[in-house]
TORGU-635214 format. One line per field, with one value per atom (N, C-alpha, C, CB): residue number from 1; residue in three letters; atom name; z, x, y. Coordinates in pm, whole numbers. Atoms other than C-alpha are relative to their C-alpha. Glycine has a CB too. Layout:
// TORGU-635214
i	NUM, ... $
aa	ala, ... $
at	CA, ... $
up	Z, ... $
east	X, ... $
north	Y, ... $
//
This chain:
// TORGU-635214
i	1, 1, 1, 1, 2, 2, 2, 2, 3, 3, 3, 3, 4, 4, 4, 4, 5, 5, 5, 5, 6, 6, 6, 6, 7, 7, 7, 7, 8, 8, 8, 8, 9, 9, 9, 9, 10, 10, 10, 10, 11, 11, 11, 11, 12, 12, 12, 12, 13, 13, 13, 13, 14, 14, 14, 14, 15, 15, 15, 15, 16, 16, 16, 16, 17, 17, 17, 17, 18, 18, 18, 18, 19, 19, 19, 19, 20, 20, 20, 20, 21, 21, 21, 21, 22, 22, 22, 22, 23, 23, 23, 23, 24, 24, 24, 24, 25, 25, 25, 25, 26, 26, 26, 26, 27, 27, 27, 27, 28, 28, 28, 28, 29, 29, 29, 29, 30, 30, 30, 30, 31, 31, 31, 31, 32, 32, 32, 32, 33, 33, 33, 33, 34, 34, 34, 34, 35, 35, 35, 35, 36, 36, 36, 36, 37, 37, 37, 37, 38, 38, 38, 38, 39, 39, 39, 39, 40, 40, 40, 40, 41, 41, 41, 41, 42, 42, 42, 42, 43, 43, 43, 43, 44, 44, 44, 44, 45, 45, 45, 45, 46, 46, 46, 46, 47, 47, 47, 47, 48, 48, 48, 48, 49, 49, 49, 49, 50, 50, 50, 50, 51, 51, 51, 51, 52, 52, 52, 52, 53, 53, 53, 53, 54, 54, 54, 54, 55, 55, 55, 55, 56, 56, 56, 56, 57, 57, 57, 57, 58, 58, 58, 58, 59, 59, 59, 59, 60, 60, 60, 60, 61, 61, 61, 61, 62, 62, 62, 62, 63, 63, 63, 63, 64, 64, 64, 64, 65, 65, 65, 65, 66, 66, 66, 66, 67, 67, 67, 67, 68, 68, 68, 68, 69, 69, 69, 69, 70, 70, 70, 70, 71, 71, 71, 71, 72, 72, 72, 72, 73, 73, 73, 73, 74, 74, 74, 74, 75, 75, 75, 75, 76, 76, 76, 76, 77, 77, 77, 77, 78, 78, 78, 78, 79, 79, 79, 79, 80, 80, 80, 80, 81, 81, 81, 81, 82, 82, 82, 82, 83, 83, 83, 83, 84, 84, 84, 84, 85, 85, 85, 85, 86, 86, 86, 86, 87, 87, 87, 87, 88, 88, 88, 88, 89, 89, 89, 89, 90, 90, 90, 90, 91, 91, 91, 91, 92, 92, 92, 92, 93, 93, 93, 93, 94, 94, 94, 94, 95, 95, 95, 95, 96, 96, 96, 96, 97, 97, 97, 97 $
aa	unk, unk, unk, unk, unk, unk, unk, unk, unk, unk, unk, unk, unk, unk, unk, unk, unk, unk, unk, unk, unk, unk, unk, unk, unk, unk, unk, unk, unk, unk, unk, unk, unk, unk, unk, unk, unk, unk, unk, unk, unk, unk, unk, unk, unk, unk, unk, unk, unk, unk, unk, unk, unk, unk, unk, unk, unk, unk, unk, unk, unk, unk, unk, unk, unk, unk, unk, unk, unk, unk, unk, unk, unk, unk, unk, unk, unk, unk, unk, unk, unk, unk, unk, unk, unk, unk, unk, unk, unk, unk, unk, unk, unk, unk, unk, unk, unk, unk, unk, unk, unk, unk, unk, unk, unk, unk, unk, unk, unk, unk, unk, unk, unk, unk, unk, unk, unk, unk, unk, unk, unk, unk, unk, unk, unk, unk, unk, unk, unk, unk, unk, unk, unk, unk, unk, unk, unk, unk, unk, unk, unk, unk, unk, unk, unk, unk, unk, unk, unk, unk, unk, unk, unk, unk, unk, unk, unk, unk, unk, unk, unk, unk, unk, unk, unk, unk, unk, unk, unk, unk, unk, unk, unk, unk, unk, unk, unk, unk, unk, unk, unk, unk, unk, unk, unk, unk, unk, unk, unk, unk, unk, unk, unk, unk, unk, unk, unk, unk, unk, unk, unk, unk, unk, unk, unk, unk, unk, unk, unk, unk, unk, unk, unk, unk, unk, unk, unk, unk, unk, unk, unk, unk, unk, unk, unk, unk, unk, unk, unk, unk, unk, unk, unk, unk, unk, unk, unk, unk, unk, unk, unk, unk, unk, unk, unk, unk, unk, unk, unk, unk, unk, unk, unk, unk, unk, unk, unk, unk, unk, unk, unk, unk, unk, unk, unk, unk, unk, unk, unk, unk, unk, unk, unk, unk, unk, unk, unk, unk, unk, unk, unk, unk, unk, unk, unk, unk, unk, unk, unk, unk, unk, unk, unk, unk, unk, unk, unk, unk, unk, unk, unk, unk, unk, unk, unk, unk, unk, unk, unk, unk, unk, unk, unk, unk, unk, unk, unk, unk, unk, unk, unk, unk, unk, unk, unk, unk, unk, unk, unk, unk, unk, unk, unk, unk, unk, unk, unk, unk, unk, unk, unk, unk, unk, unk, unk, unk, unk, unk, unk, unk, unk, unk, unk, unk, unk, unk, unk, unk, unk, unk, unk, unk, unk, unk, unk, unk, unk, unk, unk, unk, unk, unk, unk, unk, unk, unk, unk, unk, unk, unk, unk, unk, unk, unk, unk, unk, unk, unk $
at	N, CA, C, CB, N, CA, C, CB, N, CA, C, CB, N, CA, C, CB, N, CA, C, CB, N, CA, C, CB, N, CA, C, CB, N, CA, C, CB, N, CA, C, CB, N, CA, C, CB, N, CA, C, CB, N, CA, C, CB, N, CA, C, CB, N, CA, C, CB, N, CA, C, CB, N, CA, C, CB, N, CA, C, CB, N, CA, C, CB, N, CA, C, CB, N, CA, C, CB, N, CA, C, CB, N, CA, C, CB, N, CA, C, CB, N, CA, C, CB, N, CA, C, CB, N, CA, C, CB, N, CA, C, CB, N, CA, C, CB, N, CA, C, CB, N, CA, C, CB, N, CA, C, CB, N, CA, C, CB, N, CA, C, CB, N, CA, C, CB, N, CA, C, CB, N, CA, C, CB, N, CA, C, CB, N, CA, C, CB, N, CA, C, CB, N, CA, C, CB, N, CA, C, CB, N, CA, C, CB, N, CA, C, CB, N, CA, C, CB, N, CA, C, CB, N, CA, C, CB, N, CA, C, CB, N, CA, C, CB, N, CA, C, CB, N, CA, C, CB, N, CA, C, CB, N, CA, C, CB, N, CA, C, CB, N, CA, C, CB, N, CA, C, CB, N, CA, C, CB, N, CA, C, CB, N, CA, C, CB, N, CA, C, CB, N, CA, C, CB, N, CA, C, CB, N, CA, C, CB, N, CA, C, CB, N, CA, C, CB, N, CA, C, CB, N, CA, C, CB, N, CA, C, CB, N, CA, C, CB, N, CA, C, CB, N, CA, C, CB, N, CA, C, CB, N, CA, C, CB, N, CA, C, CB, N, CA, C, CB, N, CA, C, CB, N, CA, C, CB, N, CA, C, CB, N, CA, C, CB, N, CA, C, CB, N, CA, C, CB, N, CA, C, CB, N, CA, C, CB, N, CA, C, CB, N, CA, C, CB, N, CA, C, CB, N, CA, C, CB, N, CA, C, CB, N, CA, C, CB, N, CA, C, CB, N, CA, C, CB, N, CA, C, CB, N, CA, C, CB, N, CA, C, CB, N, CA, C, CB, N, CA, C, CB, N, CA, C, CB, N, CA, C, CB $
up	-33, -1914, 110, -126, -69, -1612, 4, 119, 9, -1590, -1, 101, 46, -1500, -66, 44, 153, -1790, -113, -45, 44, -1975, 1, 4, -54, -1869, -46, 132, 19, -1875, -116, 125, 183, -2263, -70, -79, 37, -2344, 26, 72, -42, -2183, -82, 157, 108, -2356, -144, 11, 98, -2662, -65, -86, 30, -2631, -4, 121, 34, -2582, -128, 72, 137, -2874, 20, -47, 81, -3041, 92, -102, -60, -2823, 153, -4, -125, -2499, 18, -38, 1, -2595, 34, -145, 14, -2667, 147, -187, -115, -2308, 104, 55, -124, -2137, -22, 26, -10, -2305, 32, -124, -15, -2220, 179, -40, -99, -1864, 51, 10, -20, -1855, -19, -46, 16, -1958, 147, -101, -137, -1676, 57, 88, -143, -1418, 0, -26, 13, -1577, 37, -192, -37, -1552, 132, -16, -130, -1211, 40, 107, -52, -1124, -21, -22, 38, -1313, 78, -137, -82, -1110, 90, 28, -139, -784, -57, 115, -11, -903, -127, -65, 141, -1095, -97, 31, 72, -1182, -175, 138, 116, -1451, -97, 42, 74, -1618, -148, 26, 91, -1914, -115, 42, 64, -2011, -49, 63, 16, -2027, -106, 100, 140, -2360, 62, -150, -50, -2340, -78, -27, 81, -2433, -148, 72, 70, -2712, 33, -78, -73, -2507, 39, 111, -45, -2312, -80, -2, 52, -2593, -110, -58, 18, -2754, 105, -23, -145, -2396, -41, 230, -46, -2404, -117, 49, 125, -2747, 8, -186, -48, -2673, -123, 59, 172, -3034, 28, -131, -6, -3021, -149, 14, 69, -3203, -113, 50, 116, -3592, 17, -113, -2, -3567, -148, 112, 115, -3911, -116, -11, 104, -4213, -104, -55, 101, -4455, 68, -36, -45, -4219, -34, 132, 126, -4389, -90, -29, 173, -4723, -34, -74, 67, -4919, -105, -46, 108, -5194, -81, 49, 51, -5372, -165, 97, 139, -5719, -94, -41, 151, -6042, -47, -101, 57, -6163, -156, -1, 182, -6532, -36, -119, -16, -6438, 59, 48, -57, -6403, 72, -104, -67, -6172, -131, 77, 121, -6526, -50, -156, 97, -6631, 98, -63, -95, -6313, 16, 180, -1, -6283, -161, 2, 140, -6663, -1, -136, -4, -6533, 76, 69, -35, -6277, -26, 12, 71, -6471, -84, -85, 59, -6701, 38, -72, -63, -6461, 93, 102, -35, -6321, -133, 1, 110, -6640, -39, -169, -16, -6672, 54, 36, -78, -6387, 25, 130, 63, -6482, -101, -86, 125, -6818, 84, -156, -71, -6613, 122, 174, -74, -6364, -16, 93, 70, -6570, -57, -126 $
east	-51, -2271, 105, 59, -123, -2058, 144, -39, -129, -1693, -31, 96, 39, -1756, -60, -26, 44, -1959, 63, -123, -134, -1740, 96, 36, -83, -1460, -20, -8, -9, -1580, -87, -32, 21, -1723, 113, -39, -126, -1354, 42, 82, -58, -1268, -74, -10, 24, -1490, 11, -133, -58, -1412, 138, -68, -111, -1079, -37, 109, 1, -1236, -25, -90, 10, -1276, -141, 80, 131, -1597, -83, 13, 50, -1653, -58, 110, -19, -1567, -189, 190, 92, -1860, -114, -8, 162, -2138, 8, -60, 46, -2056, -31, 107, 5, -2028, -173, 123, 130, -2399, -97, -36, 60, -2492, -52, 142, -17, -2395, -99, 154, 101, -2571, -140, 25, 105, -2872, -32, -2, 58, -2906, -15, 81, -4, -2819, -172, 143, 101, -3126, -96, -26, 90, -3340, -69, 56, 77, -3327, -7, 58, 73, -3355, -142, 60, 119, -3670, -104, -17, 72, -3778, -36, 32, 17, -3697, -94, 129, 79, -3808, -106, 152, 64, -4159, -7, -151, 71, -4161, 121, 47, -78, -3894, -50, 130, 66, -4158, 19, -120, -10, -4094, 99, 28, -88, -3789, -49, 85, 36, -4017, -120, 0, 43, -4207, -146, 57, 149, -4637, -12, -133, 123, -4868, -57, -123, 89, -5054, -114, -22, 93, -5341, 31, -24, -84, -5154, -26, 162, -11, -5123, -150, 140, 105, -5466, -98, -35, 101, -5639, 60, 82, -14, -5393, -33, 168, 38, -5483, -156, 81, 125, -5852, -97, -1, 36, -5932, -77, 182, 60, -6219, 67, -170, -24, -6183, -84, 54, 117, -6325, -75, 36, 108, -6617, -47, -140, 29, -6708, 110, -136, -55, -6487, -65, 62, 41, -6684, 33, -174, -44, -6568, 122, 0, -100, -6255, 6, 55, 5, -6331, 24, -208, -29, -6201, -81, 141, 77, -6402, 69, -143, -90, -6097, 46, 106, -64, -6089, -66, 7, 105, -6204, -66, 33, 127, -6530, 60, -195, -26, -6383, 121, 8, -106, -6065, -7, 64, 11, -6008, 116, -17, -94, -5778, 124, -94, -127, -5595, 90, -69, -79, -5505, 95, -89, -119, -5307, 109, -67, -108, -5135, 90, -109, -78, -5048, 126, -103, -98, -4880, 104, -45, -87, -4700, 106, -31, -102, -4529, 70, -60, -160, -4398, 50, 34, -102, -4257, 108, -88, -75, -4105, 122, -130, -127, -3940, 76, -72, -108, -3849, 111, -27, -105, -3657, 104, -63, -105, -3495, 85, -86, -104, -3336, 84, -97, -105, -3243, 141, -176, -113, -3037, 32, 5, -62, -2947, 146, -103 $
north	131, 2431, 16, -71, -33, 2371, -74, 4, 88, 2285, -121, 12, 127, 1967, -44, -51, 67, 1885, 22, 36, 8, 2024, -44, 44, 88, 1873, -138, 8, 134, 1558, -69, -56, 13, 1590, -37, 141, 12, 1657, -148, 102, 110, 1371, -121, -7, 122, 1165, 19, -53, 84, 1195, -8, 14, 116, 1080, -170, 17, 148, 745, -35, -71, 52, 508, -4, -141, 46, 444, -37, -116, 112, 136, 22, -99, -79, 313, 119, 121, -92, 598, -120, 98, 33, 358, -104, -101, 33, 147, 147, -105, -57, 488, 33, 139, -38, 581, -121, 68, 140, 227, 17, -146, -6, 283, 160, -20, -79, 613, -6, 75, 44, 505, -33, -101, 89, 256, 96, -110, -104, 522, 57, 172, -146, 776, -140, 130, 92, 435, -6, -104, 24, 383, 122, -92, -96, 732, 38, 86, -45, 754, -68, -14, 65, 472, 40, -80, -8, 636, 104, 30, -191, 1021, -48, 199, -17, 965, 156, -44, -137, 1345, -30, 217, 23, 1180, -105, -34, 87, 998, -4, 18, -44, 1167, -89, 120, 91, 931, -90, -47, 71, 673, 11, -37, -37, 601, -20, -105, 44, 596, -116, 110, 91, 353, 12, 22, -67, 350, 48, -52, -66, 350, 145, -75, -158, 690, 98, 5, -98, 846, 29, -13, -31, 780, 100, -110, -34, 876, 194, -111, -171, 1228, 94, 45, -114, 1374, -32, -33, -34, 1318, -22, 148, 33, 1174, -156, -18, 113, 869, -71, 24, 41, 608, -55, -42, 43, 507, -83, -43, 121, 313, -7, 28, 28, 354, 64, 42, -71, 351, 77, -75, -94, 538, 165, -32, -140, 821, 46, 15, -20, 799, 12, -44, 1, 817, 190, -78, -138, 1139, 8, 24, -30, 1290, 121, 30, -73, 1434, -31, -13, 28, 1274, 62, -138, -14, 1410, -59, 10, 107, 1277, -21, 88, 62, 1303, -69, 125, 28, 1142, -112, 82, 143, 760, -27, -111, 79, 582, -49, -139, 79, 442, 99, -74, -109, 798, 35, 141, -74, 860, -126, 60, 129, 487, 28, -190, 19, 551, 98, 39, -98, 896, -84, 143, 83, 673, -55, -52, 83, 432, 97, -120, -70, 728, 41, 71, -97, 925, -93, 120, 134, 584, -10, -154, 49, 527, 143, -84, -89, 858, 0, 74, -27, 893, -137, 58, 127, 509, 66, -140, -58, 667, 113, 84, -156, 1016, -115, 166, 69, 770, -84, -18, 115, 533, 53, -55 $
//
């Protein structure tokens, strides 16, 4: 880090609170319009969703049954795991109660 950044870390935080969040207010802007002028500072700037679908290279679901998991126990109902649910719910009601 160089002196002057140093330096002028120290210096901030003598300001108050209020002082910090206009000076990161005011910095902001600055990095803004530089990003405007310099695109290689694109980076500041958030993507798309599009952007970021297009850069991981992942189509999109056309069919939900392509989601479906085949992870449950055939001898095991949906009621026996909601029933664990609720006790371990009330458990942990009495423990922090």
């Amino acid at each position: 880090m160089s002196k002057r950044l140093d330096s002028l870390i120290r210096a901030v935080r003598d300001l108050s609170t209020s002082e910090q969040l206009q000076l990161i207010r005011a910095v902001t802007e600055l990095l803004d319009i530089s990003c405007d002028q310099d695109q290689s500072a694109g980076f500041l700037k958030p993507k798309s969703i599009e952007e970021i679908i297009e850069a991981r290279g992942i189509p999109p679901v056309s069919d939900l049954s392509e989601l479906a998991g085949d992870f449950w126990p055939e001898d095991e109902s949906s009621d026996v795991f909601i029933d664990y649910i609720y006790k371990q719910r009330q458990e942990d009601r009495l423990r922090n109660s």
